[in-house]
GUSEPA-938793 format. One line per 10 residues: their letters; for each residue x, y, z of N, C-alpha, C. Coordinates in pm, 1 decimal. Example, Ala and Ser with C-alpha at 12.3 -4.5 7.8 and 13.67 -1.06 7.14 Angstrom:
as = 1319.0 -569.0 780.0 1230.0 -450.0 780.0 1320.0 -330.0 780.0; 1285.0 -225.0 708.0 1367.0 -106.0 714.0 1290.0 3.0 787.0
//
This chain:
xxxxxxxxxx = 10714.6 4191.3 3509.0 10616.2 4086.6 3505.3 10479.6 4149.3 3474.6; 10438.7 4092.3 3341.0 10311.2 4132.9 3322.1 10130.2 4156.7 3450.4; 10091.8 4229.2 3403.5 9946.6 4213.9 3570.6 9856.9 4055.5 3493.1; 9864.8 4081.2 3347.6 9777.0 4000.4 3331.7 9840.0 3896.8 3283.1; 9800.5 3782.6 3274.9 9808.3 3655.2 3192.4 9802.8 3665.6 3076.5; 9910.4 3595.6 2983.4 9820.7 3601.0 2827.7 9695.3 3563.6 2829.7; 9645.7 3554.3 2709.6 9519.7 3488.5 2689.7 9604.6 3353.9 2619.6; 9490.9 3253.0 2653.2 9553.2 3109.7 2610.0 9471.1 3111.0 2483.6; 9513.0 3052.2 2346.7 9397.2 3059.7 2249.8 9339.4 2938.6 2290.8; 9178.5 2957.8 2261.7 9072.0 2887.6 2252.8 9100.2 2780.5 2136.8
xxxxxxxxxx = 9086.9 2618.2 2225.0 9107.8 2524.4 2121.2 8965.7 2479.2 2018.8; 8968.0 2454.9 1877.8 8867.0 2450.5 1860.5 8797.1 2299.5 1844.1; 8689.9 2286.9 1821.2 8654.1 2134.0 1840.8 8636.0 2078.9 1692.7; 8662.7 1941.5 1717.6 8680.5 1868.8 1520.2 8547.4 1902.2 1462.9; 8461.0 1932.0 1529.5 8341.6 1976.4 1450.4 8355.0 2114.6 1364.3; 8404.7 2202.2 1423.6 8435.5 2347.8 1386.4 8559.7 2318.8 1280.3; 8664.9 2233.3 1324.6 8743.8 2237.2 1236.0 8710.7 2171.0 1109.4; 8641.7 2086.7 1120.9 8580.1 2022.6 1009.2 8495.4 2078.3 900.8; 8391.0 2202.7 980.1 8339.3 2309.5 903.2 8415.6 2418.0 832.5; 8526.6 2421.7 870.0 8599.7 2543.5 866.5 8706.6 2489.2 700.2
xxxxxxxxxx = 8705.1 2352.3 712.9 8767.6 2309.5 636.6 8639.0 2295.0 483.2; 8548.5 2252.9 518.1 8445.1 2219.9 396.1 8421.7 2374.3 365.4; 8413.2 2478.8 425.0 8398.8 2591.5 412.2 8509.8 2638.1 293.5; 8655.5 2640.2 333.5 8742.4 2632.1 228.8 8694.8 2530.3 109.5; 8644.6 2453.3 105.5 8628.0 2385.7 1.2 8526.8 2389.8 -52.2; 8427.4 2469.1 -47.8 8306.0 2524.8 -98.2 8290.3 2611.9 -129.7; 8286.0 2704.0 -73.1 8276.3 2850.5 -23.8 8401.2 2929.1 -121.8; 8315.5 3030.9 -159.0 8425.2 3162.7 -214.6 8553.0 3174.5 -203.4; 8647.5 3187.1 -229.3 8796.4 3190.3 -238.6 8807.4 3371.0 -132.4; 8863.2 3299.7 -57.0 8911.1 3379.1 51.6 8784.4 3434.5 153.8
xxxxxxxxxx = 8687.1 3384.1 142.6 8578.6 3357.2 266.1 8616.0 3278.9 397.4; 8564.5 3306.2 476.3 8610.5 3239.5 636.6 8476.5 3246.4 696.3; 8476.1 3142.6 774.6 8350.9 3110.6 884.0 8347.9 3234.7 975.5; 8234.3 3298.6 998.1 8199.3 3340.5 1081.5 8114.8 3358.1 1267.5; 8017.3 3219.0 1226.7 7955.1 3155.4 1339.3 7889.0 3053.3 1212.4; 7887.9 2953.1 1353.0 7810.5 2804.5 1299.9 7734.9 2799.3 1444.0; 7631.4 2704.8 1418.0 7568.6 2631.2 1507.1 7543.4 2472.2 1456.6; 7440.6 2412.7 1531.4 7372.2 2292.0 1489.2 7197.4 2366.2 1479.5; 7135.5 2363.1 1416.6 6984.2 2368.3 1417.1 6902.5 2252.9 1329.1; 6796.4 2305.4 1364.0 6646.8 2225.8 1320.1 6617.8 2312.8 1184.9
xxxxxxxxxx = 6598.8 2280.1 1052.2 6569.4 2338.7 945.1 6456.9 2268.3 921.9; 6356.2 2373.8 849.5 6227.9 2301.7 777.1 6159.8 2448.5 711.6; 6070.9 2383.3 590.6 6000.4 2503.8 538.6 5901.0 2557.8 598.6; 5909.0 2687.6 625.3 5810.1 2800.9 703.1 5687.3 2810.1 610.4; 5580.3 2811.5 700.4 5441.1 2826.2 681.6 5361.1 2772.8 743.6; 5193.7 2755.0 721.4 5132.2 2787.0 796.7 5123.8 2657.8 931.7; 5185.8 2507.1 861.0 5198.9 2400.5 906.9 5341.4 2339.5 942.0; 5416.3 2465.3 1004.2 5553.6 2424.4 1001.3 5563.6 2331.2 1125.4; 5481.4 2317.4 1207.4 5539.4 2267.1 1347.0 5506.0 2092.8 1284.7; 5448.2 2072.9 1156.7 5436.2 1916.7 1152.9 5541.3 1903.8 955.2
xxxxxxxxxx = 5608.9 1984.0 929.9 5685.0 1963.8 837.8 5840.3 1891.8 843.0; 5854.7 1802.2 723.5 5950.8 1787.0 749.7 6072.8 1829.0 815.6; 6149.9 1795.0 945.6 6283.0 1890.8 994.0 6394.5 1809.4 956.4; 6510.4 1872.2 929.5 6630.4 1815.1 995.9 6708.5 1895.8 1074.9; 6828.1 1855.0 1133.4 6909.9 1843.9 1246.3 7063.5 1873.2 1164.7; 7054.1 2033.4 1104.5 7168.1 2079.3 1002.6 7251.2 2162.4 1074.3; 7393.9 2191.2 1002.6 7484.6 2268.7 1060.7 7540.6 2339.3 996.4; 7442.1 2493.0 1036.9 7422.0 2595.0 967.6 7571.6 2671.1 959.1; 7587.9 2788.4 884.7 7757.2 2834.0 887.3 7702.9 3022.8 796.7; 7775.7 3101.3 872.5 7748.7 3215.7 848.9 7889.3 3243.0 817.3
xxxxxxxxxx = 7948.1 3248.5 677.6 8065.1 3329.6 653.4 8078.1 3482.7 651.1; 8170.6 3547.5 578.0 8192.3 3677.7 500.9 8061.8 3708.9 393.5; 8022.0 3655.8 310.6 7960.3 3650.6 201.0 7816.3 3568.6 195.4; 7848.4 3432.3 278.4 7731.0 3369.2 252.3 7673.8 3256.2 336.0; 7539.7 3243.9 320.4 7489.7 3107.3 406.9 7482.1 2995.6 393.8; 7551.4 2908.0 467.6 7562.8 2743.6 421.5 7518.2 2652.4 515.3; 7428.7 2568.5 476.6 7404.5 2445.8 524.3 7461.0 2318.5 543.7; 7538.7 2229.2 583.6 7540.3 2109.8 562.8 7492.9 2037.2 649.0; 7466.3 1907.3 575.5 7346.5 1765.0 675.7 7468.8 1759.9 737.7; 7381.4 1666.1 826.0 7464.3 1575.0 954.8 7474.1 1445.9 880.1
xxxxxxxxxx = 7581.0 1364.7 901.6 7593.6 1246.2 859.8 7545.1 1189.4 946.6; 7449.8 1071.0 911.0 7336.2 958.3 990.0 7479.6 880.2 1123.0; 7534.9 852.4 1109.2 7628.5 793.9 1213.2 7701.7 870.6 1308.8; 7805.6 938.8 1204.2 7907.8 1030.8 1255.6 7841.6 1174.8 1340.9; 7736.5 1199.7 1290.6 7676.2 1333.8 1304.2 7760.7 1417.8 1293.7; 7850.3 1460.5 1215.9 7963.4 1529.0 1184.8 7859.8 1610.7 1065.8; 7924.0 1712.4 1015.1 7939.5 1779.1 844.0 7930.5 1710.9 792.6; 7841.9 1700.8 673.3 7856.1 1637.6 559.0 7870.9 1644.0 461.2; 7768.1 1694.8 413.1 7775.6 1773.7 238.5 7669.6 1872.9 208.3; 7697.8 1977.5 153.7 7689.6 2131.3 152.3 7466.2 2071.2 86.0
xxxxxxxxxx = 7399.8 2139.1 155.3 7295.2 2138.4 125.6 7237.5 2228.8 39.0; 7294.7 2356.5 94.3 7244.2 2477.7 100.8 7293.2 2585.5 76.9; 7315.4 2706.0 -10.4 7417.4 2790.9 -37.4 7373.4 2907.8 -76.0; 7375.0 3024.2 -17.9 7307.3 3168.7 -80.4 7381.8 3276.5 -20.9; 7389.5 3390.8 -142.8 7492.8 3490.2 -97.1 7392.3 3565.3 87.9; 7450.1 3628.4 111.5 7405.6 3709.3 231.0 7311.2 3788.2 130.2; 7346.8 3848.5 50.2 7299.1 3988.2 -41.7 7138.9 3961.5 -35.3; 7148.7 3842.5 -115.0 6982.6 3758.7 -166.6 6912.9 3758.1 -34.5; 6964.6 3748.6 80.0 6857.7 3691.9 170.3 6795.4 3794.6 260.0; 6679.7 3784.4 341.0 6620.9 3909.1 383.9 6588.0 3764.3 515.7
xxxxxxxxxx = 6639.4 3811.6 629.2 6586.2 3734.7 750.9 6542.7 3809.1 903.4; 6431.2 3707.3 899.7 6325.8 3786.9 956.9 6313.0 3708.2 1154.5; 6350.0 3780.5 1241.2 6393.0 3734.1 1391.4 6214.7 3658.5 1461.1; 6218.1 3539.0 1466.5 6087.8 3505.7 1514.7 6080.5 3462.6 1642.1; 5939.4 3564.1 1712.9 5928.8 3565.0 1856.2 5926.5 3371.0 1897.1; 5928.2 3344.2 2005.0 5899.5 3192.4 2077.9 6019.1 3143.5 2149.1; 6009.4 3020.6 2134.2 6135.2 2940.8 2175.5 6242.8 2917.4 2098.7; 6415.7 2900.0 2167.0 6484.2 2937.0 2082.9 6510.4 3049.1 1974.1; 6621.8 3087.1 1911.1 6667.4 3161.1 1853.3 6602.2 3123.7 1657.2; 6483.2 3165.5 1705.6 6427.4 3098.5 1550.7 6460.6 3232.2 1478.8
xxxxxxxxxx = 6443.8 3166.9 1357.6 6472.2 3285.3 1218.0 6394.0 3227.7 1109.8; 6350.2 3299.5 1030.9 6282.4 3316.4 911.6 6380.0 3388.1 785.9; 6402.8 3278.0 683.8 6500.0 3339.5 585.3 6424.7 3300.8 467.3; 6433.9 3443.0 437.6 6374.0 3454.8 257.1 6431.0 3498.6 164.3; 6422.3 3433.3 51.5 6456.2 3460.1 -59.9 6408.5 3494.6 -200.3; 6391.2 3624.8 -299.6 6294.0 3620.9 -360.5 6327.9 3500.9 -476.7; 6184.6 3385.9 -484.8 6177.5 3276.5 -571.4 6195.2 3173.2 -515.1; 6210.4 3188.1 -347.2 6241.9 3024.3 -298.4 6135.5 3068.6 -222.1; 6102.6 2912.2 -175.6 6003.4 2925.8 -27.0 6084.8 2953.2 84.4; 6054.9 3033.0 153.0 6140.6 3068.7 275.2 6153.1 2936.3 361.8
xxxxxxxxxx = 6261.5 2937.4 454.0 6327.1 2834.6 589.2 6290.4 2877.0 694.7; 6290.3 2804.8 790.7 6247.8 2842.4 946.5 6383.8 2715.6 959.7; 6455.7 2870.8 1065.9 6582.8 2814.2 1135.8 6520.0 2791.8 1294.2; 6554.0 2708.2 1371.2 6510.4 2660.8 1508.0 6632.2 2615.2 1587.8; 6683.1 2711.5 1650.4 6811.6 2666.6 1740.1 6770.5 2720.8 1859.5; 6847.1 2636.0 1972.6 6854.2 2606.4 2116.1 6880.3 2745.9 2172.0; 6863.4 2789.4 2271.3 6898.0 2889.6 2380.6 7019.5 2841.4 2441.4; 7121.2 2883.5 2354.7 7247.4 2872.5 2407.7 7347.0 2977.7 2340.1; 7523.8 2996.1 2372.8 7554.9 3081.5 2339.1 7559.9 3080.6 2189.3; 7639.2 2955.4 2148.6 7709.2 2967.0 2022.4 7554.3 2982.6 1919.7
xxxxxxxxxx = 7440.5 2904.5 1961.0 7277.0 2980.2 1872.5 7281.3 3113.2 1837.4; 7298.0 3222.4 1982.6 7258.3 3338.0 2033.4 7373.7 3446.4 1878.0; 7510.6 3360.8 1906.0 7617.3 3414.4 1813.8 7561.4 3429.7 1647.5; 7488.0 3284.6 1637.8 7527.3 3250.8 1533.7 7391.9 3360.1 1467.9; 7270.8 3376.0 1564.4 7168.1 3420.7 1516.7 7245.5 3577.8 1468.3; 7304.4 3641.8 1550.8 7363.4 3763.8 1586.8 7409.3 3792.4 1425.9; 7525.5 3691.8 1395.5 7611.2 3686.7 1266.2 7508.4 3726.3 1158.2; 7392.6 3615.3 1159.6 7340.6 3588.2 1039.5 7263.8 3748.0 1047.1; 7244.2 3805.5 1110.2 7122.8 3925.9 1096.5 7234.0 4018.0 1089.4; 7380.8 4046.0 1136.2 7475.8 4130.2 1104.8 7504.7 4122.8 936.1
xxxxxxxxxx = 7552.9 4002.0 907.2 7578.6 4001.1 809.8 7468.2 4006.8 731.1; 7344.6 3978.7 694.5 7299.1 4030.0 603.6 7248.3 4206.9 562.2; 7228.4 4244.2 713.7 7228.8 4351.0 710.3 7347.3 4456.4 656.3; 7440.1 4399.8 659.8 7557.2 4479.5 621.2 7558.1 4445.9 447.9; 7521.8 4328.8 453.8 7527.9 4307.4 250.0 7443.1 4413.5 172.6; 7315.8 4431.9 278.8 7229.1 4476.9 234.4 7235.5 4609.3 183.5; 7342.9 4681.8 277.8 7415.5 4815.2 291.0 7511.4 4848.5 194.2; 7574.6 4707.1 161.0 7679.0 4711.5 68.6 7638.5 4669.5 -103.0; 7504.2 4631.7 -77.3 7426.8 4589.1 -195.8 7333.0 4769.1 -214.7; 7288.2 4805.6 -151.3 7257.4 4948.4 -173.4 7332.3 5048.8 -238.2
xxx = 7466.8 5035.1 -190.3 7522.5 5129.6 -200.7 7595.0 5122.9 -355.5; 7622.4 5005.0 -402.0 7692.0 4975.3 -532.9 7572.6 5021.7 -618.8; 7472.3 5035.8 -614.5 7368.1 5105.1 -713.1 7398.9 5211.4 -775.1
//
């Protein structure tokens, strides 16, 4: 008789599965989700705290960063907003409340990401600064 218990797998919720699925259907051929959250998106600068926001659900794969809106009813996934390799992006960890981020791109106006103090934020912030950092490594090195 085993000491420990299996582990039971972790069920996931229709939200995740729902991402996981638009992900396949967007996203790079043989890419997989890495961390998602829900956040507050809007363009960074000097008047960001009165700029347009929304209430998006951000997704950190293998390769790249994706956005999709919330649908006005369902608040589910909706449709892909937003799409950039990891490689392109340079993101920058901003002090305050929540797990904010600053993502730039050269030729776009940069984003200000704004998510909650919670785990799956904390993950997702984690992902997005792993993974680009590692593109970045892997974008160096092919030179």
């Amino acid at each position: 008789m085993p000491d420990q218990p299996a582990a039971i797998p972790r069920q996931r919720s229709k939200r995740e599965r729902r991402l996981r699925s638009l992900v396949r259907a967007v996203g790079e051929p043989g890419d997989e989700l890495v961390a998602w959250t829900r956040l507050w998106v809007s363009r960074d600068g000097r008047l960001h705290a009165v700029a347009a926001r929304t209430f998006d659900h951000a997704v950190v794969t293998r390769r790249e960063l994706l956005l999709f809106s919330t649908g006005f009813f369902s608040r589910r996934p909706h449709r892909l907003v937003y799409a950039r390799p990891l490689r392109e992006l340079t993101v920058v960890p901003l002090e305050g409340r929540g797990s904010a981020v600053r993502i730039v791109r050269p030729g776009d106006r940069s984003l200000r990401f704004e998510g909650g103090r919670n785990a799956q934020a904390d993950h997702f912030r984690a992902a997005l600064l792993e993974g680009v950092a590692g593109a970045s490594n892997r974008r160096g090195e092919s030179r």
